[in-house]
C-alpha positions in Angstrom: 62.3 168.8 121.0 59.7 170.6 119.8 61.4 171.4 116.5 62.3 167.7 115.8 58.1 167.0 116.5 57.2 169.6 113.9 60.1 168.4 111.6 58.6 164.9 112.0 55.1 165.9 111.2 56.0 167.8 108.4 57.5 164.0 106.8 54.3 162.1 108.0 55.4 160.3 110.5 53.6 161.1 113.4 50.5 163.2 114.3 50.0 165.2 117.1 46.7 165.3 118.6 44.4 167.8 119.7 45.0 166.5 123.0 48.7 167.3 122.6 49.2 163.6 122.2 52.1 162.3 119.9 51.1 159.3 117.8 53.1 157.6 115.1 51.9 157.3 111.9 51.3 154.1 109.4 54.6 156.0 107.5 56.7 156.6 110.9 56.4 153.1 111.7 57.6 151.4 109.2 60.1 154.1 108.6 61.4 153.4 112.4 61.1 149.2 111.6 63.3 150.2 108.3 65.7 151.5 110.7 65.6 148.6 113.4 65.9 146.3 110.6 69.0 148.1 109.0 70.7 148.5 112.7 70.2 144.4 113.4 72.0 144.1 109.7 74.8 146.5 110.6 75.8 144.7 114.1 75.1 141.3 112.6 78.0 142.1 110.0 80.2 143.6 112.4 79.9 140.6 114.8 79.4 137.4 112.9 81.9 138.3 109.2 83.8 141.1 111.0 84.7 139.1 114.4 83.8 142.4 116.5 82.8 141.6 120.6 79.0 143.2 120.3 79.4 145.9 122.3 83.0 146.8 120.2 80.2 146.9 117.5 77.9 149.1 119.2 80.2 151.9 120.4 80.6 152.8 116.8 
């Protein structure tokens, strides 16, 4: 875990405080709403043009 919040730091995307707080950064948000926003595509495919039950769609 540790590795993966220095890893993430090192790409800007969150900040870890002096108080050993993590906080996400302008960057890691709309990095993670990128992501969100590509996922809701992805199963919105599968589902609606594919015909897939949602949770077929979700277990790959």
């Amino acid at each position: 875990m540790a590795g993966m919040i220095r890893r993430m730091q090192r790409q800007d995307l969150v900040d870890l405080g002096a108080d050993k707080r993590i906080r996400i950064t302008k960057q890691g948000l709309e990095g993670g709403k990128d992501i969100a926003r590509r996922h809701r595509l992805t199963e919105w495919l599968m589902v609606k043009l594919l015909g897939m039950d949602l949770h077929q769609a979700h277990r790959l």
